[in-house]
N, C-alpha and C positions, 0 to 999 in steps of 0.2 A: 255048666258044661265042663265038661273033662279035658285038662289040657291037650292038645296036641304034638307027637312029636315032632320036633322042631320050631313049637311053639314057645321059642323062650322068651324074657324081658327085653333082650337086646334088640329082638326081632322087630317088636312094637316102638321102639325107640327110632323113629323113621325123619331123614335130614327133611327139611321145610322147605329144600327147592327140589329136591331128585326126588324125594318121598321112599330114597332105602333106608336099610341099616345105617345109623350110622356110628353100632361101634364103641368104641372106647374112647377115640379121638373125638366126641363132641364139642361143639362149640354150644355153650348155651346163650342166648341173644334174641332179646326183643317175645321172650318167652316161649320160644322154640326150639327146636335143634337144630344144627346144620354139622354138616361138613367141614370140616376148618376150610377146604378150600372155596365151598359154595355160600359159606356165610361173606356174600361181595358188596361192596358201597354203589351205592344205587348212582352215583356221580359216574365215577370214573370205572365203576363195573370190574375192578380188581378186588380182591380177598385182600380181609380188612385181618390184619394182623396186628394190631393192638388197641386203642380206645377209638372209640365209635360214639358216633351222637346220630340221635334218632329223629327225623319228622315226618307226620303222616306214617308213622309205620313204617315207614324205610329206612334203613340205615345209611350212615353216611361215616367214609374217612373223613377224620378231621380237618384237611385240605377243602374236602369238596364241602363239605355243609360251612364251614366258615365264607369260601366261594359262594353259596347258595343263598344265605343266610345272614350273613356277616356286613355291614356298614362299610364304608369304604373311610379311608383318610381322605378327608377336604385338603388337604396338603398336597400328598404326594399319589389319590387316587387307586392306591394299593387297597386288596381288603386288610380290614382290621383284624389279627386273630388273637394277641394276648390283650397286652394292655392298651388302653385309650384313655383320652381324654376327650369330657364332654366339654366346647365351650363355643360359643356364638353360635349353639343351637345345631352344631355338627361336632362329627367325628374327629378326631385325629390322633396319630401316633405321640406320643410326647416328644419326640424330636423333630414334628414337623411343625407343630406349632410355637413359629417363630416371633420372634418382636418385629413389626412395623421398620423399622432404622436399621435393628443393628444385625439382626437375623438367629442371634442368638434365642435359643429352646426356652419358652420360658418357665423358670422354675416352678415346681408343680400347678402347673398352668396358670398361675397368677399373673393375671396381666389387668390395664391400664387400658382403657378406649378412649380411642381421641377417631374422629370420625369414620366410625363404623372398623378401625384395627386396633390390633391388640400391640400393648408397646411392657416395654419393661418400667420398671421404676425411675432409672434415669432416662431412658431414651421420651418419658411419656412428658417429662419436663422441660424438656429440649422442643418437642411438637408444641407443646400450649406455649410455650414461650414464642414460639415462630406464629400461631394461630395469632394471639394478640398484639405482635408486631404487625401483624397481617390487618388487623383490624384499625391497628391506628393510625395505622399510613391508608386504607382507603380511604 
């Protein structure tokens, strides 16, 4: 077929939510076109202006699919978005996993169990110490 006038490449280049032109300004995303402003996160439905994470096909700001998605801290019940630490089988920020006594972070999550919490190196010596005081006086 013979092109048409006004058939040009741009023309074909059609946004993934309005279905026009779209232009110069495309966003490419999720193997589509859009709009800079119709390419929007499926959460919170504003236009995603810089890194995006995908599920199910839909995009997501990084706020809302960490919200969506994301683990919570057994600590302080926030979602998790950079780092964590895995340990007694849950999540948590590194500064909310605390020692058992003294409260202090413990250093890259290394810690000591004395029934069922987590204690640091000295605070864990201080606990068994007090456990079998505990024992011998019953």
């Amino acid at each position: 077929a013979m092109p048409q006038p006004g058939d040009t490449d741009s023309d074909r280049r059609l946004c993934a939510l309005c279905n026009s032109s779209v232009g110069d300004e495309a966003v490419v995303a999720i193997n589509r076109l859009w709009h800079p402003d119709h390419f929007c996160c499926n959460g919170c439905k504003r236009p995603i202006k810089q890194t995006y994470q995908t599920a199910d096909n839909f995009a997501y700001c990084v706020v809302c699919f960490a919200a969506k998605f994301n683990p919570k801290c057994a600590g302080c019940n926030d979602t998790l978005v950079d780092t964590c630490l895995l340990a007694l089988d849950r999540h948590w920020h590194p500064r909310c996993f605390t020692c058992g006594t003294c409260s202090r972070p413990l250093p890259n999550g290394e810690y000591y169990l004395v029934d069922g919490k987590p204690y640091d190196l000295d605070c864990h010596w201080g606990k068994r110490l007090e456990k079998r005081e505990a024992i011998d006086r019953g």
